[in-house]
C-alpha positions in Angstrom: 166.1 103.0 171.0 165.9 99.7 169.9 162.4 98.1 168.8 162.0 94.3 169.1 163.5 92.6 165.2 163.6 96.3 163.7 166.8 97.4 161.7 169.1 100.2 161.6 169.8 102.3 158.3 172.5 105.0 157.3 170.6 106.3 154.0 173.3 109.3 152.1 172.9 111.0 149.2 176.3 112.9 147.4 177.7 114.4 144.6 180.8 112.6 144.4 183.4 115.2 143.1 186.7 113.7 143.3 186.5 109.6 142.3 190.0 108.9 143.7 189.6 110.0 146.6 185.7 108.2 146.7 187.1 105.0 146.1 190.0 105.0 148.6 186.8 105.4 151.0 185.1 102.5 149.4 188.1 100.1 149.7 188.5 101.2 153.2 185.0 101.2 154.3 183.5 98.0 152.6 185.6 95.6 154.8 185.4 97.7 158.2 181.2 97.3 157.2 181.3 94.1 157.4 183.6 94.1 160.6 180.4 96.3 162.5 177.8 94.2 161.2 176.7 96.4 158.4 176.2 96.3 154.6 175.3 97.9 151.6 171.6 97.4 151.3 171.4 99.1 148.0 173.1 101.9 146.3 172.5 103.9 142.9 174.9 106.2 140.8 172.0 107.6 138.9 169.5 108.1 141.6 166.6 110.3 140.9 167.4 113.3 143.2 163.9 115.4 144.8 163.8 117.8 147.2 167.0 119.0 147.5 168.9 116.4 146.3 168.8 117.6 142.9 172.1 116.6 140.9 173.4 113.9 143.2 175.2 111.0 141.3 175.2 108.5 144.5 172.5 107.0 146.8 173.6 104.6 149.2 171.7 102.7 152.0 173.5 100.7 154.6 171.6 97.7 157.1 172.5 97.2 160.0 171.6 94.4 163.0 169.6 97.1 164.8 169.3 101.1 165.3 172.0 101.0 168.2 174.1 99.4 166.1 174.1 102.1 163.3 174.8 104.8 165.5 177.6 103.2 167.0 179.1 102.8 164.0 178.4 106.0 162.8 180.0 107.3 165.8 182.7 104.8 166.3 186.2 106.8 166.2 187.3 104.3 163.5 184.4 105.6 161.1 184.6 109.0 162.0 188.2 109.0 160.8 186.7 107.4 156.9 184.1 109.4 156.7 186.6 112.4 156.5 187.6 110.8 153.4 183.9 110.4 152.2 183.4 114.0 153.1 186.4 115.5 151.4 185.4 113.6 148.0 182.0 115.3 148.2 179.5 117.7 148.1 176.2 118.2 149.0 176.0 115.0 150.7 172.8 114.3 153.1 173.2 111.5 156.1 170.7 109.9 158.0 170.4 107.0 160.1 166.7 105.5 161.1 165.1 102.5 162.2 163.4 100.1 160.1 160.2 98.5 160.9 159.7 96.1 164.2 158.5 93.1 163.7 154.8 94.0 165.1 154.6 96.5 162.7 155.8 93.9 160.3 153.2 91.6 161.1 150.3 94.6 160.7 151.2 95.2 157.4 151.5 92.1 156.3 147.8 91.3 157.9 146.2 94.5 156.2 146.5 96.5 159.4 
C-alpha cells in the first residue's frame, strides 16, 4: 500500500450548511490531526467546484506521513465518531483518500521523465 517516501491525502469537498455545528468539528479535529500525524495541507472556502461539485463553499486537503497512515485515521474509531459531526453540518460532501507521489516518480519528473 505504501510506496517508498510517497504521502497519504484525504482531499473533501462540502457544502457546509450549519457553521456551528462545522466548527465544533474543526476545534475537535484540528488537534486530534496533529495527534495522527496529519495536517491541513491546504483548504479553500471559495473553491471552484467542477464536475459535480458545483456549489461547494469548502475544499480541504489533509497530508499525511504515508497512505497507511491516512486510512487508519480515516478509520480510526476516534475519527469516525468526528466525522459524524462533519457529516451532520453538511451536504454534498465528496471524500477521498490517495497516495501522493513516491519518491522515484519524484525523481522522474523532476529529471524530465
Amino acid at each position: 500500500m505504501d510506496k517508498k517516501g510517497a504521502k497519504g491525502y484525504w482531499i473533501s469537498t462540502s457544502t457546509v450548511i450549519n457553521q456551528e455545528l462545522f466548527l465544533e468539528y474543526v476545534k475537535k479535529v484540528g488537534p486530534w490531526l496533529k495527534e495522527v500525524g496529519g495536517e491541513v495541507f491546504a483548504k479553500d472556502t471559495e473553491p471552484q467546484g467542477k464536475e459535480g461539485t458545483q456549489g461547494a463553499n469548502l475544499a480541504v486537503i489533509c497530508e499525511f506521513p504515508s497512505m497507511r497512515a491516512a486510512v487508519e485515521a480515516y478509520e480510526s474509531p476516534t475519527y469516525q465518531a468526528l466525522s459524524k459531526l462533519r457529516r451532520d453540518s453538511t451536504k454534498n460532501a465528496t471524500f477521498t483518500i490517495m497516495e501522493g507521489m513516491d519518491e522515484a516518480a519524484k525523481l522522474r519528473k523532476a529529471m524530465g521523465k
